[in-house]
C-alpha positions as a printed Julia matrix, in Angstrom:
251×3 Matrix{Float64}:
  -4.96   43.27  -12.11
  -5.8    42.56   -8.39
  -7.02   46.41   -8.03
  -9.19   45.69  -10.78
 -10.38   42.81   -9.15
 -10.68   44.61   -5.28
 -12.41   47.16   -7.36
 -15.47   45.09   -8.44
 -17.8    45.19   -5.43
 -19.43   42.05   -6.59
 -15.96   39.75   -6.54
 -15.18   41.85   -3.03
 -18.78   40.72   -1.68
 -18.17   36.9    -2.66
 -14.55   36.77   -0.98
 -16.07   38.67    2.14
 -18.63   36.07    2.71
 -16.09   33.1     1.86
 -14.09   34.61    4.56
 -17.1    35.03    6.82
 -17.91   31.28    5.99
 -14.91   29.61    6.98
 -14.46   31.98   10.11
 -17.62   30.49   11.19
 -17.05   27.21   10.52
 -14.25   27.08   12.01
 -15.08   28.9    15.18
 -17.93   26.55   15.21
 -15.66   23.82   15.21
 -12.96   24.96   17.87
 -16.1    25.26   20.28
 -17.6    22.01   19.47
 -14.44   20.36   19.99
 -13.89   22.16   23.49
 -17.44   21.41   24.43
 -16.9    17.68   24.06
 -13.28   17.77   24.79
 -12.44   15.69   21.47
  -9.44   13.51   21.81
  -7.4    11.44   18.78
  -8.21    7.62   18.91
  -6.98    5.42   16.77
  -9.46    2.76   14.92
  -9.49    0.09   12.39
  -9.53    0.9     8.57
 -10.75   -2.18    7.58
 -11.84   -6.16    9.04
  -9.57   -7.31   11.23
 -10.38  -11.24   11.82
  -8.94  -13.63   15.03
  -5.21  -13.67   15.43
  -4.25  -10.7    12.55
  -1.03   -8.82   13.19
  -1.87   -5.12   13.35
   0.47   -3.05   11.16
   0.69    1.0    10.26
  -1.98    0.75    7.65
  -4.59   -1.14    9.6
  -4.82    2.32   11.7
  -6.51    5.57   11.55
  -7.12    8.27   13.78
 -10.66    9.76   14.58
 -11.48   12.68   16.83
 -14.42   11.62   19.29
 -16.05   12.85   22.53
 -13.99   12.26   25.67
 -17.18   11.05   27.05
 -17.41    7.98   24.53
 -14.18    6.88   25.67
 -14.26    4.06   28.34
 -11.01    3.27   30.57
 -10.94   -0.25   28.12
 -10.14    1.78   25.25
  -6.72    1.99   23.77
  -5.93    5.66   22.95
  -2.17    5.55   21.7
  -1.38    3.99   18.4
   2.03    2.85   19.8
   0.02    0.11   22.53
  -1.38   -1.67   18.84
   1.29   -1.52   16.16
   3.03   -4.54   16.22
   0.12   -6.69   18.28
  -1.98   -9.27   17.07
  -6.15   -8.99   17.14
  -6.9   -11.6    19.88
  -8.05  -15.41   18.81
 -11.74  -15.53   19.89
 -12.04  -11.38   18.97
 -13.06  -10.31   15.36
 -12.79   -6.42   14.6
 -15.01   -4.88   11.91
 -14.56   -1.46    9.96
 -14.46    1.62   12.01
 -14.31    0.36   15.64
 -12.05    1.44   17.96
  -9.64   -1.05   19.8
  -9.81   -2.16   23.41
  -7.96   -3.53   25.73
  -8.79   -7.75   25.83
  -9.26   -7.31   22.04
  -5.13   -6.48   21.54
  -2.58   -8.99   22.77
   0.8   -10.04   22.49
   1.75  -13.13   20.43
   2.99  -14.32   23.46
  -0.24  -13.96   25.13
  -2.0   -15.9    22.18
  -3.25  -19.63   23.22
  -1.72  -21.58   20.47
   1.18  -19.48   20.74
   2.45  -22.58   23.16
   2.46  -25.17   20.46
   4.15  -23.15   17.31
   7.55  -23.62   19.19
   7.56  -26.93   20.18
  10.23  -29.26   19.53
  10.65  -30.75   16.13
  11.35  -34.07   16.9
   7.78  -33.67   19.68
   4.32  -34.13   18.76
   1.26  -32.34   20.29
  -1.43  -34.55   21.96
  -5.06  -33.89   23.47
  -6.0   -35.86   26.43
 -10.23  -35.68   26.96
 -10.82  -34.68   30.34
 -13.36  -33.85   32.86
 -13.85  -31.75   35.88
 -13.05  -35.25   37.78
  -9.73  -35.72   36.3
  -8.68  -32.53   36.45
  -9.28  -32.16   40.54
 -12.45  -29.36   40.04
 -10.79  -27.5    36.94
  -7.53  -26.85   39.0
  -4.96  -27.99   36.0
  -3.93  -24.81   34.02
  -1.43  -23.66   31.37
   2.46  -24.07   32.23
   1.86  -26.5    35.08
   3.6   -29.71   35.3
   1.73  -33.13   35.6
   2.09  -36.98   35.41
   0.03  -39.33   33.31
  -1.16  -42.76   35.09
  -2.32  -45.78   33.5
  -4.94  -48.05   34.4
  -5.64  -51.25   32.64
  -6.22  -54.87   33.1
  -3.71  -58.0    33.1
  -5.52  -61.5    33.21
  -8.17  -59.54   34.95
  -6.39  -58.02   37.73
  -6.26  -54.34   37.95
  -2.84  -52.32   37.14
  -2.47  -48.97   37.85
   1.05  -47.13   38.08
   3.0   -44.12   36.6
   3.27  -44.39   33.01
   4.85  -40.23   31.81
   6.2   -38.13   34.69
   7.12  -34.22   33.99
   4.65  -33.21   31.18
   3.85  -29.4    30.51
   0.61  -28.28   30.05
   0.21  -26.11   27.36
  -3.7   -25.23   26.85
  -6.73  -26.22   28.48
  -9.56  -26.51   26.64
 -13.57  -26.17   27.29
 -15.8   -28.16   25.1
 -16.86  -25.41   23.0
 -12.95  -25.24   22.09
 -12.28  -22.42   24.29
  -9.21  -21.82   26.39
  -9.12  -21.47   29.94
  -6.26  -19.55   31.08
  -6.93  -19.4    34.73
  -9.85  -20.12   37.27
 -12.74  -17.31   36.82
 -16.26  -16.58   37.86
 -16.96  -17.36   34.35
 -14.96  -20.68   33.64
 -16.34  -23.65   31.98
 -15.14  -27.24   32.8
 -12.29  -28.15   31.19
 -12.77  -30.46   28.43
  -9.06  -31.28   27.21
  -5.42  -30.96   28.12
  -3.15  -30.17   25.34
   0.43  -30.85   25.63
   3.54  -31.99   23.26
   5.52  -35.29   23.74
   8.55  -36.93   21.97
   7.27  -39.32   19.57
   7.81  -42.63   21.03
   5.62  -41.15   23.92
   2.82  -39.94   21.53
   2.57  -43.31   19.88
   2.75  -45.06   23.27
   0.0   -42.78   24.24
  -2.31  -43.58   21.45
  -1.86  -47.39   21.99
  -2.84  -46.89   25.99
  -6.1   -45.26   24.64
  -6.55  -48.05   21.99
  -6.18  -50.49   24.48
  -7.71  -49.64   27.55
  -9.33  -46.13   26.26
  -9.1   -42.55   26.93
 -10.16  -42.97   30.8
  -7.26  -45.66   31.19
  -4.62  -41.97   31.07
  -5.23  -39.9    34.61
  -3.7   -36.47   34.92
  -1.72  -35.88   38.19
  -0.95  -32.4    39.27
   2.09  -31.35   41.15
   3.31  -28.44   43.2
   5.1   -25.5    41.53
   8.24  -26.77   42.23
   7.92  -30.04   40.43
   9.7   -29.82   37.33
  11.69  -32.8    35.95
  12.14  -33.48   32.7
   9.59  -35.94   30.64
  10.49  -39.48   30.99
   9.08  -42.65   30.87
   8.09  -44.15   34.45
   7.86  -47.54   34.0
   9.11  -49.79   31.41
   6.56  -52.67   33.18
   4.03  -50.37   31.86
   5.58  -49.77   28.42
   6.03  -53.4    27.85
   2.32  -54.05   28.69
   1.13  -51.43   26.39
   3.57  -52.54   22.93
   2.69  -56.59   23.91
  -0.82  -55.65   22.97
  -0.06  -53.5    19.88
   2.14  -54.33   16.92
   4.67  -51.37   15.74
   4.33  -50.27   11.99
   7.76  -49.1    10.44
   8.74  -46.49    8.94
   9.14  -46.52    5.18
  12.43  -45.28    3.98
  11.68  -43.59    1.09
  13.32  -40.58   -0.08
């Protein structure tokens, strides 16, 4: 059978020039890829939106031009699986990831306030570049909360929370500030979390005297005690001017 086959100079022409074909090809290939020095990247099969964990079949591998790889770009699947696509990044179809764009959950802003205590609550405080001393009050720093108010129209001012963690800082576009940068914009709000008792206590200093009434007070990086009430003059002045609403005890 196959001598019959070898034997018909038409079927011997068509296999010689398949042959010749994919010789060519690739040849032409090999020196292609050596001309541009093509490396494996990995890239996105699909959308990736904010804050997606990136598993195996989010990832596929391309062969590009060394030259179109920057020092930002990640080139080993291993530095993605198992990351999460940053909260202010989205990552469409077909693009490659880069360092900034891939982070650790730890690394992720509202990563802070997914652990927080049960029995704690999280609170914003509006800010300004006043009250927080030129944008110098950051993430994981330590600070006390003053009140000011008015009793029979004299001025009271005092330590009202000591020992409250910062957990985010906020612009006013909603935008975190991590640390201070050329490109920082003022900070807007503190976010922290609170027992409670403290959070209500909170919102009844703002409803009474308003949100300027709470400073911030940084403190060195030693400062670290635990978050207590200051002064029980102050909480006394605050609940004489509000009236607590129980708790219904329905289950």
């Amino acid at each position: 059978m196959l001598k019959r086959i070898f034997g018909n100079k038409g079927v011997v022409t068509l296999l010689a020039m398949i042959v010749c074909i994919a010789i060519i090809f690739f040849a032409y290939k090999y020196r292609v890829e050596k001309e541009i020095n093509a490396v494996s990247v990995p890239y996105a099969v699909r959308d990736l939106p904010a804050r997606s964990e990136i598993t195996e079949d989010m990832i596929g591998t391309v062969k590009v031009a060394s030259s179109m790889i920057t020092s930002t770009v990640i080139q080993n699947k291993n530095n993605i699986l198992g990351k999460y696509v940053n909260y202010n990044t989205f990552i469409p179809a077909g693009s490659l990831f880069y360092e900034g764009s891939i982070v650790n959950w730890d690394d992720m802003p509202d990563s802070a306030w997914k652990n927080i205590y049960t029995s704690y609550t999280i609170f914003s405080l509006p800010v300004g570049i006043t009250t927080t001393y030129g944008n110098s009050i950051f993430p994981g720093e330590k600070i006390d909360l003053y009140y000011r108010t008015y009793d029979n129209n004299k001025l009271v001012l005092g330590k009202l929370i000591e020992g409250i963690e910062v957990l985010a800082v906020k612009d006013s576009n909603g935008k975190h500030i991590f640390k201070k940068s050329a490109e920082q914009q003022n900070a807007a709000a503190l976010i922290f979390s609170v027992p409670e008792d403290m959070h209500l206590l909170l919102r009844k200093a703002i409803m009474v005297s308003g949100t300027d009434s709470l400073i911030p007070v940084p403190r060195n990086a030693n400062y670290n005690p635990d978050t207590t009430i200051s002064s029980q003059y102050l909480l006394r002045l605050i609940n004489s001017q509000c009236r607590d609403v129980p708790e219904d005890n329905i289950k």
